[in-house]
N, C-alpha and C positions, 0 to 999 in steps of 0.2 A: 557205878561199875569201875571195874580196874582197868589199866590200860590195857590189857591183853580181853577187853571187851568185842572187840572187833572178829577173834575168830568165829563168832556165833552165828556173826555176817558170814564169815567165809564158809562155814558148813551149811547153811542157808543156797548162796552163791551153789555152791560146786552142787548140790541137788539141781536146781535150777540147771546145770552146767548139763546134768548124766539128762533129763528129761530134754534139754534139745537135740541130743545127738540120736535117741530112739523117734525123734519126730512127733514127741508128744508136748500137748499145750501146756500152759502156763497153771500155777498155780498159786490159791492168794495170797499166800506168803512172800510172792514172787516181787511183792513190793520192795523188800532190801535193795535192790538193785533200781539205781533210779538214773546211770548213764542211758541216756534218749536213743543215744547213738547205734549204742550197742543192744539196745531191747529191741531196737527195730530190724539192726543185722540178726539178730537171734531169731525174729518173727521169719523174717524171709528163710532163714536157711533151714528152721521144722519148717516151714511148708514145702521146701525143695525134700528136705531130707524124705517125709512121708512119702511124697509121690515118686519118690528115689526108689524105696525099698519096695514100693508097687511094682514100677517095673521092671524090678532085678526080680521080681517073686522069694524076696525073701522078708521074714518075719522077724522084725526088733524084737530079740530079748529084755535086755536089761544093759546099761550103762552105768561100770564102774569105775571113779575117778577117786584117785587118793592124790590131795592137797600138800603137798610140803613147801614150808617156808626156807627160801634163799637167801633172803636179805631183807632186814625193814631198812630201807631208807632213810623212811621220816617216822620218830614217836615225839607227838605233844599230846598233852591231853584231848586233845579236840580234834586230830587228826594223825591218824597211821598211813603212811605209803609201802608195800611190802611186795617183793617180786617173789611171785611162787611159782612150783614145779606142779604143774596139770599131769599125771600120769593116768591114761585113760585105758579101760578094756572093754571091747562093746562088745557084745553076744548078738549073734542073729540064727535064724535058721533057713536055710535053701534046704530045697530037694530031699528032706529028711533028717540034713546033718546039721552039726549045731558049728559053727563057724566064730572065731575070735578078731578080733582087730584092736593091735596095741598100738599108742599114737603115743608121744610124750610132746607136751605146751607148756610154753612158759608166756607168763601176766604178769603187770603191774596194777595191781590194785589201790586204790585211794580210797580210805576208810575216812568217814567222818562221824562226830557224836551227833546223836538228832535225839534229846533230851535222855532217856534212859538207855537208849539202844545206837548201836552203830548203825550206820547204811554204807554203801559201796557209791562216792559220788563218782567215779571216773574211774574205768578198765582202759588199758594200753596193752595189747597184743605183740606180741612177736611175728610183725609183718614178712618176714623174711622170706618166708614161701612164695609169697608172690611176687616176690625180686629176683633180676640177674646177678647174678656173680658179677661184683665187678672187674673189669679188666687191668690189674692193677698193674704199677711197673714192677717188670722184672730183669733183674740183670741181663745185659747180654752177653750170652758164651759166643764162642767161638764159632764161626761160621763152617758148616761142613756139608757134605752131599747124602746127609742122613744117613743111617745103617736101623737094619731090625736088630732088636736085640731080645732073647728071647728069655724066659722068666727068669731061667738059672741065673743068669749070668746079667740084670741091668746093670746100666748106668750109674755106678757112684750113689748105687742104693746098698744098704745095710743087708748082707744075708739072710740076717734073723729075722728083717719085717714079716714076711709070709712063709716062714723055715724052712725057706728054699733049701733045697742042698743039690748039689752036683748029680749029672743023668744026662738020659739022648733029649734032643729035640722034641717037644710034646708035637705031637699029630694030629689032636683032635680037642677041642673045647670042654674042659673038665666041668659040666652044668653043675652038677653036685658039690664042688668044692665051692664053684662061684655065690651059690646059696648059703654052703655052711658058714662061707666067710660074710655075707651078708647076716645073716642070722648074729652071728656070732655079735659084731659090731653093730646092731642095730643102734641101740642105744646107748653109746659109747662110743669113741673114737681111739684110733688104733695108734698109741702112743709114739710110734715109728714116724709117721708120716706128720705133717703140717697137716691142724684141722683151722674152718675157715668158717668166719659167721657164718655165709650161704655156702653150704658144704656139699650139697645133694650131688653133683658132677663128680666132687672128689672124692666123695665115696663109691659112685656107681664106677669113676675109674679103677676104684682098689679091686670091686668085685670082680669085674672083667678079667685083670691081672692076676687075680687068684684064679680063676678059670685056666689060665694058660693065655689070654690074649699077649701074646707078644708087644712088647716094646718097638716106640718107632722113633729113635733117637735121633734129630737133627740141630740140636744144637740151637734152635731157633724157636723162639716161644710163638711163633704165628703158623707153626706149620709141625706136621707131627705128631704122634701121640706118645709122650712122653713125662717120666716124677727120675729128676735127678739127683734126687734127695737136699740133703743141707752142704753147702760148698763156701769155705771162706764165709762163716758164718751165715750165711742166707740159704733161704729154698728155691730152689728153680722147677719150674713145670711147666707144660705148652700149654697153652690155651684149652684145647680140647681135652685133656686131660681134669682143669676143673671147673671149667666154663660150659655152663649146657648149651649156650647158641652154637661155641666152636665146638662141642663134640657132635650135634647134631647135623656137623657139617660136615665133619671128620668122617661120622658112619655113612652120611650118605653120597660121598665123594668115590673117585677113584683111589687107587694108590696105595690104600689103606695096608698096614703091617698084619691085619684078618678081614676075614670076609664078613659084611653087616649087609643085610639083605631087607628091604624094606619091604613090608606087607601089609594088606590094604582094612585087615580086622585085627582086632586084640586076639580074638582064638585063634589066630595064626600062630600066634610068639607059644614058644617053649619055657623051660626054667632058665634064669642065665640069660634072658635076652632083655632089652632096653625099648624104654617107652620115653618119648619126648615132650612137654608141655611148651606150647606157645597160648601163654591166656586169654592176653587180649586178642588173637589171632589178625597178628600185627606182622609178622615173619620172624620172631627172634624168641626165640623161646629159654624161658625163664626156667625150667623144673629138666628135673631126670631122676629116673625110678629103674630097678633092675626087679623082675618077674622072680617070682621067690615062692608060689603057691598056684593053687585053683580052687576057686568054691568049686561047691556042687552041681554047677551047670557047667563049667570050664573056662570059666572067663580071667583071667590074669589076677592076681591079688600082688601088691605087690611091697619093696622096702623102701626109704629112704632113707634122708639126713635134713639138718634144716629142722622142720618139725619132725622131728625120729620119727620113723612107723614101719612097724611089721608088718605084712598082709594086709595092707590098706588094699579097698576094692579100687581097679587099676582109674574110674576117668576121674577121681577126687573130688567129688560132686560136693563131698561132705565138707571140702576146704573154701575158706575166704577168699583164694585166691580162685575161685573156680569161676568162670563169666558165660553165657550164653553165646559167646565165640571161641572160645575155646577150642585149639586147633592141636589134635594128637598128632606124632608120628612115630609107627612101629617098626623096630628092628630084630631081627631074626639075627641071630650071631650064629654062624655058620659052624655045621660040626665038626668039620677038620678045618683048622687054621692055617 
């Protein structure tokens, strides 16, 4: 075989890939794949995912994933390393309606020859999901007694980011824009702002922001909710802007530059409101997701960053990073701000 033998593996693979995500078993071809590691997370999470879509009462379609190659790494005759782009779309049906879930993943695959044929000795995930952002240094501005600042008019941000342009004072939480700007950049990142390996906070802050959530500029990256854009070459942003612990602090604090209301079910939240992930339910939570949809029972579907996803169903049962403590917390983003 040529050395471009290996993608036979990979159309192999990514079958393998669509049948775990509908929560169906293995198949004997399923031999290509001979990481221990990763056959065995695969076994757990169809057996999670099947008894997942029991109790949402919804029925797996079909899982469609198209493979594109990023980068080969490594080409010797004997072994290929090649990081590809997982774009996934899974079909389910609730309550009558047929229901989509787009996810985008990226792998590192390690291909090896085993005499005529390739096998896949070793998968590397993009763990990211199940990480905090970390708390990285950021310059210190200037010390001040904070001010609101409201969408018109931020902070030392660029007009054209979200095509602000000049008006009154917004009055009320634009849900609709906060979605279309969600939607919009699901999968992509909005050239204007700094994008961040674990992005999921700094995105759900832009949504917010496109909503009308007002700016809480203090000048001080521990406190605030605040994107001061690029200043003397650098980005400055508070904490809670793209950190999910500190934003989950932020919403559930006093003080706040809008009102975040916390409630005690997912069918509580509207479109435009935020959902908190603490995995290991340990108190510091790793994830944030903004409400973007509803299946056909009403239950939150919702966007990210990080692992991109549209209308992912809101508790991410279907992710690696998801653990049997897993601690949510729900905010309600208030209608007049």
């Amino acid at each position: 075989m040529d050395g471009q033998g290996w993608r036979q593996a990979l159309y192999s693979y990514v079958n393998h890939y669509n049948r775990v995500q509908v929560g169906e078993g293995p198949v004997r071809e399923d031999g290509v794949i001979t990481d221990l590691g990763l056959l065995y997370q695969r076994g757990e999470l169809r057996s999670r995912l099947a008894e997942w879509y029991r109790e949402r009462g919804a029925v797996p379609l079909r899982s469609e994933t198209r493979a594109s190659q990023l980068r080969v790494v490594t080409s010797l005759p004997e072994e290929t390393v090649v990081d590809v782009r997982l774009q996934l779309r899974v079909f389910y049906v609730k309550g009558g309606m047929t229901h989509r879930e787009d996810r985008i993943e990226q792998e590192r695959l390690t291909f090896i020859r085993d005499g005529r044929y390739w096998i896949i000795l070793r998968v590397e995930r993009d763990s990211a999901e199940g990480r905090s952002e970390a708390e990285a240094t950021f310059p210190e501005t200037a010390d001040g007694q904070g001010s609101i600042v409201r969408p018109d008019n931020p902070p030392f941000l660029n007009q054209e980011v979200l095509g602000a342009s000049g008006g009154g004072r917004p009055i009320r939480y634009r849900r609709e824009e906060a979605v279309a700007y969600a939607d919009r950049w699901w999968d992509s990142y909005n050239p204007e702002f700094e994008a961040f390996d674990v992005d999921c906070t700094n995105y759900v802050s832009q949504c917010l922001f496109a909503g009308g959530a007002p700016i809480h500029y203090t000048g001080k990256r521990e406190s605030g909710w605040w994107y001061r854009g690029r200043s003397s070459g650098k980005e400055l942003w508070s904490f809670s802007w793209a950190v999910s612990n500190a934003l989950e602090r932020y919403l559930g604090a006093s003080g706040r530059s809008f009102d975040a209301v916390p409630v005690e079910r997912p069918e509580q939240l509207m479109l435009g409101d935020v959902i908190s992930y603490d995995w290991d339910g340990d108190g510091t939570f790793q994830h944030s997701t903004i409400v973007t949809a509803f299946d056909a029972g009403g239950m939150p579907l919702v966007n990210a960053h990080t692992v991109s996803a549209r209308h992912r169903y809101w508790d991410y049962r279907d992710s690696y990073a998801w653990t049997d403590r897993t601690v949510y917390r729900f905010y309600h983003i208030a209608d007049h701000l």
